[in-house]
N, CA, C and O of each residue as an XYZ file, in Angstrom:
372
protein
N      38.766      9.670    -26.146
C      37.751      8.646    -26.210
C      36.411      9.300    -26.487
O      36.220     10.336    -25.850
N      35.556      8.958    -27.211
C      34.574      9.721    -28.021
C      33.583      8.741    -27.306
O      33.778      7.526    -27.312
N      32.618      9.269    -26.753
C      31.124      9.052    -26.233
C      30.062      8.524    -27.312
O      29.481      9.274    -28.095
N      29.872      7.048    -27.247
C      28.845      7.077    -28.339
C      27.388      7.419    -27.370
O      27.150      6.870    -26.294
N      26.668      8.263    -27.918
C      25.634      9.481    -27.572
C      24.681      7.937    -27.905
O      24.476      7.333    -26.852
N      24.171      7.328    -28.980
C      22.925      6.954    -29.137
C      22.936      5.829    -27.719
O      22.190      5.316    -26.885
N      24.046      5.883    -28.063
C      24.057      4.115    -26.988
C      23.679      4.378    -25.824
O      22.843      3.638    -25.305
N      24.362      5.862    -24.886
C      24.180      6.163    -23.750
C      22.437      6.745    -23.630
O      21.714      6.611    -22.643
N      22.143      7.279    -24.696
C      20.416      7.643    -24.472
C      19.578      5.853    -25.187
O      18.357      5.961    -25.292
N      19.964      4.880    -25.477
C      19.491      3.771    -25.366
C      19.148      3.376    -23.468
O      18.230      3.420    -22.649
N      20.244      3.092    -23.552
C      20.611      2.804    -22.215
C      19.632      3.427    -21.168
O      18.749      2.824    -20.558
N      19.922      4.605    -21.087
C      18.913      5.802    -20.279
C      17.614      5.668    -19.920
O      16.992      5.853    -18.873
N      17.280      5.231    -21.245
C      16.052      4.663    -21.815
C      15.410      3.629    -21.296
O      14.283      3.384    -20.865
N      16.636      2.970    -21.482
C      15.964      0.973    -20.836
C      16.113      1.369    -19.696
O      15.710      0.404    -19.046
N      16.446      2.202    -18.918
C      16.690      2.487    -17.064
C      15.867      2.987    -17.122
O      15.067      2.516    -16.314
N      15.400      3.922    -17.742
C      14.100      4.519    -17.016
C      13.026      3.984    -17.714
O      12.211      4.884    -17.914
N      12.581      2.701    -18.270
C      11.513      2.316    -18.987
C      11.735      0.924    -17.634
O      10.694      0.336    -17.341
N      12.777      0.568    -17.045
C      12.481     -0.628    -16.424
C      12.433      0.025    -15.074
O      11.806     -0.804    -14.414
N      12.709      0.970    -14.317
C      12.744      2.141    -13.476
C      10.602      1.695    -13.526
O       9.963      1.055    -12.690
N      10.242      2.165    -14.447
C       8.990      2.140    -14.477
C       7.854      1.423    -14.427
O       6.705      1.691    -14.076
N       8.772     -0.230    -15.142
C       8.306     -1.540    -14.707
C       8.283     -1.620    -13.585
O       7.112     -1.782    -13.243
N       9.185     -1.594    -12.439
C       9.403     -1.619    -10.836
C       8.255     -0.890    -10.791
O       7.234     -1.417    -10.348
N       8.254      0.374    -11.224
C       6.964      1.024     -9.907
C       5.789      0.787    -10.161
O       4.949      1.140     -9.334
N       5.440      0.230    -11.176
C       3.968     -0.307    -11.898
C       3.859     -1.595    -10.728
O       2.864     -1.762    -10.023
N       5.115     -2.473    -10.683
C       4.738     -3.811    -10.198
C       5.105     -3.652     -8.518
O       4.743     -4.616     -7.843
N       5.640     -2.774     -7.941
C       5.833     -2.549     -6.570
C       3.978     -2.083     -6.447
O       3.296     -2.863     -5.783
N       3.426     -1.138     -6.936
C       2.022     -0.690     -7.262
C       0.943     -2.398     -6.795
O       0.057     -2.673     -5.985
N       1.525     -2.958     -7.609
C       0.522     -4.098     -8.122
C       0.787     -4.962     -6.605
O      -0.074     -5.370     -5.826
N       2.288     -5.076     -6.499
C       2.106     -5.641     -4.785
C       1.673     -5.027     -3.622
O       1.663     -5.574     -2.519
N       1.361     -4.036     -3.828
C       0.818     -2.931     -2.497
C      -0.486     -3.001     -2.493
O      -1.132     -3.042     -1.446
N      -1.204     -3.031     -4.097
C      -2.715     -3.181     -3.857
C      -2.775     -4.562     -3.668
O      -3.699     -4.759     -2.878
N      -2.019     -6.110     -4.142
C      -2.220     -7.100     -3.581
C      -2.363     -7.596     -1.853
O      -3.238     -8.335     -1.403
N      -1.351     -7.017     -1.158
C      -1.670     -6.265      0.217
C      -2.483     -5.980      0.763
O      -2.653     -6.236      1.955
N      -3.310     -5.295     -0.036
C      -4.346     -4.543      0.525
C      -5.398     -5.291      0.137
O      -6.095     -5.830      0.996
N      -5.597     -5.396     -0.844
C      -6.541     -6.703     -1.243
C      -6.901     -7.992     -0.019
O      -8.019     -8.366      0.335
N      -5.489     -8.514      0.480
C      -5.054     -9.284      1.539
C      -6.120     -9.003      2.547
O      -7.104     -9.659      2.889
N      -5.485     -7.432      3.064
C      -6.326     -7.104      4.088
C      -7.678     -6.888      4.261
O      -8.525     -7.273      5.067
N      -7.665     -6.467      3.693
C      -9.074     -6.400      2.922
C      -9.795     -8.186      3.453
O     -10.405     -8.526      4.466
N      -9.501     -8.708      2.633
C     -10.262    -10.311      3.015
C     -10.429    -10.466      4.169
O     -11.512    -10.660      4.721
N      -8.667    -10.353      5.001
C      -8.584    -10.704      6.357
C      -9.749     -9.918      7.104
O     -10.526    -10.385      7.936
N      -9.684     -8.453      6.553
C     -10.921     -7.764      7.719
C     -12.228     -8.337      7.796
O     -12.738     -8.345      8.917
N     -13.027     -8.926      6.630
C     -14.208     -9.485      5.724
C     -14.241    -10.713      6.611
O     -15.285    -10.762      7.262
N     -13.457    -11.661      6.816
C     -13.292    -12.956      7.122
C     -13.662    -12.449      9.367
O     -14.493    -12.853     10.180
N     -12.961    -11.843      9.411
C     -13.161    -10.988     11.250
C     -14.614    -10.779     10.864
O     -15.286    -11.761     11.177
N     -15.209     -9.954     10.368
C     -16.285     -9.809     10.410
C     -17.497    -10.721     10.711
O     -18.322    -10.793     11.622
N     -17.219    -11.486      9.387
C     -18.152    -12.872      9.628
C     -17.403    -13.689     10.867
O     -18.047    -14.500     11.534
N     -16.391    -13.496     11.057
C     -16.079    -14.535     12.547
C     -17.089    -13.977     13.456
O     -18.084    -14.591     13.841
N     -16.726    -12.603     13.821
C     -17.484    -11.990     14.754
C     -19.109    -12.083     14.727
O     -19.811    -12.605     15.593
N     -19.490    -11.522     13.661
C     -20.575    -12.395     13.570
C     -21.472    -13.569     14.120
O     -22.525    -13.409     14.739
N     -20.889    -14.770     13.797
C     -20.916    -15.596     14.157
C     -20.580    -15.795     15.937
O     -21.240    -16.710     16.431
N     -19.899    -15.251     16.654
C     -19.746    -15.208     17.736
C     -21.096    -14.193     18.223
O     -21.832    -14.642     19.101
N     -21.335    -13.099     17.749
C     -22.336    -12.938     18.822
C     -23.686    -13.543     18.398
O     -24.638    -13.329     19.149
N     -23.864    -14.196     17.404
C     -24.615    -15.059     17.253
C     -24.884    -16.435     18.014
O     -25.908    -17.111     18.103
N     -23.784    -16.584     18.456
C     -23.600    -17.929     19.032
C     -23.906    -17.448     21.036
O     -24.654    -17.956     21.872
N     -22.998    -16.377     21.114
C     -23.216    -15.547     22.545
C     -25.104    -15.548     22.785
O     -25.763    -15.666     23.817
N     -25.610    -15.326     21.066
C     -27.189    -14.867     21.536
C     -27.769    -16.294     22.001
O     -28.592    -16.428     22.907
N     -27.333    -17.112     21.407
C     -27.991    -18.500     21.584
C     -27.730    -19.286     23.143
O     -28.146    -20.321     23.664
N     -26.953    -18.354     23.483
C     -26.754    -18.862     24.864
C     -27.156    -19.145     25.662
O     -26.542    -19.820     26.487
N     -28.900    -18.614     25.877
C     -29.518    -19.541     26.755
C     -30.659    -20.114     26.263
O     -31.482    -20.549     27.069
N     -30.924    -20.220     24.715
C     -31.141    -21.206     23.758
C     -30.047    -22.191     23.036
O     -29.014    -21.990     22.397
N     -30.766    -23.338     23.444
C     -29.694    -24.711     22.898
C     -29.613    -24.954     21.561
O     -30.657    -25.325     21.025
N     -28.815    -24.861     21.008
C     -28.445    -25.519     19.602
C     -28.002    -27.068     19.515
O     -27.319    -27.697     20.323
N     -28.399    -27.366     18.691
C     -28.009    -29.234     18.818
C     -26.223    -29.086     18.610
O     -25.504    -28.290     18.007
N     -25.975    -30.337     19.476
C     -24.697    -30.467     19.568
C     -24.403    -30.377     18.014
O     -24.220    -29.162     17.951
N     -24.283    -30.696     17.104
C     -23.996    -31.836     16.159
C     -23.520    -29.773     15.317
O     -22.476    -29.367     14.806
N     -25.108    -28.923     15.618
C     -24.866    -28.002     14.396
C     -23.255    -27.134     15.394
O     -22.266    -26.853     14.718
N     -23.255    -26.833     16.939
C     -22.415    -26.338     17.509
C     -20.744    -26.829     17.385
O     -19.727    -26.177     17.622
N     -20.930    -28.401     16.865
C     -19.631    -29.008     16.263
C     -19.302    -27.976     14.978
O     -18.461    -27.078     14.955
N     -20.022    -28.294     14.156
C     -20.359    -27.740     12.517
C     -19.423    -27.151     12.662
O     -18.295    -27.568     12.398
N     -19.813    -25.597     13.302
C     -19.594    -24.038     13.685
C     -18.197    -24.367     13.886
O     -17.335    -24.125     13.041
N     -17.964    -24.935     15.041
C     -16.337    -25.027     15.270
C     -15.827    -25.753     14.416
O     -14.620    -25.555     14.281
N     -16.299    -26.595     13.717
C     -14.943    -26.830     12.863
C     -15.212    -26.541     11.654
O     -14.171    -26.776     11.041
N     -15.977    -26.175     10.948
C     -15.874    -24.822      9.583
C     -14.969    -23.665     10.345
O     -14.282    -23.052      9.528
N     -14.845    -23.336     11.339
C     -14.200    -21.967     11.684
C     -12.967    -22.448     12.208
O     -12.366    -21.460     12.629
N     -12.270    -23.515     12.397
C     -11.080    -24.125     12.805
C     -10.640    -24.250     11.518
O      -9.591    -23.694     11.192
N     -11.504    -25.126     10.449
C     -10.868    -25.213      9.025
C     -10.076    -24.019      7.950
O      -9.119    -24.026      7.177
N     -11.067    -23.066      8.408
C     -10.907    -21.815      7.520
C      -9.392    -21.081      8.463
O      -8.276    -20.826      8.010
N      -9.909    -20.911      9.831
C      -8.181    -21.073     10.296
C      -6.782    -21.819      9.749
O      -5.814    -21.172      9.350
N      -6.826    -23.154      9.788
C      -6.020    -23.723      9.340
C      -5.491    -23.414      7.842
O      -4.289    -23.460      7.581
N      -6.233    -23.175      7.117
C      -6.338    -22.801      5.835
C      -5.789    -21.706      5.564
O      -4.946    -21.638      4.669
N      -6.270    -20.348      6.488
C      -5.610    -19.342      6.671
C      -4.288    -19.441      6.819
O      -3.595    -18.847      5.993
N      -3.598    -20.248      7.951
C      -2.232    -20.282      8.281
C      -1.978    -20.924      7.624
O      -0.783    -20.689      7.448
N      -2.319    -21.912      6.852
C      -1.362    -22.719      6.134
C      -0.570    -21.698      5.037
O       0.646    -21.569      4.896
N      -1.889    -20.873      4.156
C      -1.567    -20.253      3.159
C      -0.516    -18.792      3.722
O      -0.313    -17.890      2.909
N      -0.187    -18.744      4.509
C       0.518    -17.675      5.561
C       1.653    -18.386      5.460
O       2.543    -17.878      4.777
N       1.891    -19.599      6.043
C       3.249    -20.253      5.910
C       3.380    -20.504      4.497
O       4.424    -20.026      4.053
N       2.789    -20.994      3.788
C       3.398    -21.588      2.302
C       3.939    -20.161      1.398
O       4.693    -20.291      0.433
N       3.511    -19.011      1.792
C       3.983    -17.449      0.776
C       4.698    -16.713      1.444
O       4.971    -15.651      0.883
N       5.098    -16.854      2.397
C       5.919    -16.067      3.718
C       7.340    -16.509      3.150
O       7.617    -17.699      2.998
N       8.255    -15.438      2.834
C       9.350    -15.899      2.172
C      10.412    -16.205      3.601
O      10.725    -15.257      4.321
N      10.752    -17.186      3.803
C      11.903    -17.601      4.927
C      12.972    -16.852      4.863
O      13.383    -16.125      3.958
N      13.603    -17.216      6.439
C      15.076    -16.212      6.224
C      15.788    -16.514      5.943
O      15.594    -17.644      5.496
N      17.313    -16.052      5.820
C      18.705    -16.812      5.075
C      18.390    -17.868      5.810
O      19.072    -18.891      5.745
């Protein structure tokens, strides 16, 4: 049985040219990741923020109405957060 040679270095070829697609796009999901984290840390920040901001005001009154605001822009952006956490989170079998 005679080896056809071009076919097997075709072949070789497309394995290690799609071999290479994978690690380009495993690449591209690792910095997406990080990207991720990245936000998530950005987003803590300004939470925190905002908390010792709110700690400073503590024995200065803020009107009810802006202290609602605060909590629920920062409940929203929560929700928002988890939602988008559940909707890309791949489920199990």
């Amino acid at each position: 049985m005679e080896v056809d040679k071009d076919a097997v270095i075709a072949d070789l070829s497309r394995t290690v040219r799609l071999q290479a697609e994978l690690l380009q796009q495993e690449g591209q999901f690792m910095a997406l990741g990080q990207n991720i984290l990245d936000a998530v840390a950005a987003e803590a920040t300004v939470i925190d923020s905002i908390i010792a901001l709110i700690k400073s005001l503590a024995g200065n009154t803020i009107p009810q109405a802006q202290a609602d605001a605060i909590v629920a822009a920062i409940s929203a952006n929560k929700a928002k957060l988890e939602a988008a956490i559940l909707e890309n989170t791949p489920q199990g079998p």
